[in-house]
N, C-alpha and C positions, 0 to 999 in steps of 0.2 A: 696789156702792155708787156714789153717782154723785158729785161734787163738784161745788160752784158758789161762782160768786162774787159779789161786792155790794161798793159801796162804803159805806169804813166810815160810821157812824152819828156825828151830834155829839156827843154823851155820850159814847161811846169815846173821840175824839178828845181831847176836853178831860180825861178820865180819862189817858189815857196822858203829857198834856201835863203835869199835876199830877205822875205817876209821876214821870217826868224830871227834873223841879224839886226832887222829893224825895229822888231817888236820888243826881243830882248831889252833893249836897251831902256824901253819903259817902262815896260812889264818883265814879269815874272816868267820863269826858264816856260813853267807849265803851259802858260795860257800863251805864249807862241807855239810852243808844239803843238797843241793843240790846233790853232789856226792854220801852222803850217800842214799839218797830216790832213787838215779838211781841204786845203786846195789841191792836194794832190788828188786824195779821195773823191772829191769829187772829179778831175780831169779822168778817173781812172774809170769810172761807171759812165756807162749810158743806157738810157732808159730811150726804147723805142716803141711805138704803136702797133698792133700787131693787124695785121688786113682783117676788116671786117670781111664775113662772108654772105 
């Protein structure tokens, strides 16, 4: 498998930013950052297969 990277897309961005906003409000500063850096994080990796031979 090979991994790659990319930086994240504006829709993420503003997706996670809204997360944060929403989470805040329950929860603690942390555990929204937290969630929000893991959906960027994850829109920013991709993991692909590599040709068998």
């Amino acid at each position: 498998m090979g991994v790659e990277g990319r930086p994240p897309t504006p829709a993420v961005i503003a997706t996670a930013a809204v997360l944060f906003y929403l989470l805040k409000q329950d929860h603690d500063t942390v555990t929204a950052l937290v969630l929000a850096a893991a959906v960027i994080g994850l829109d920013c990796v991709r993991i692909r297969r590599t040709k068998r031979l």
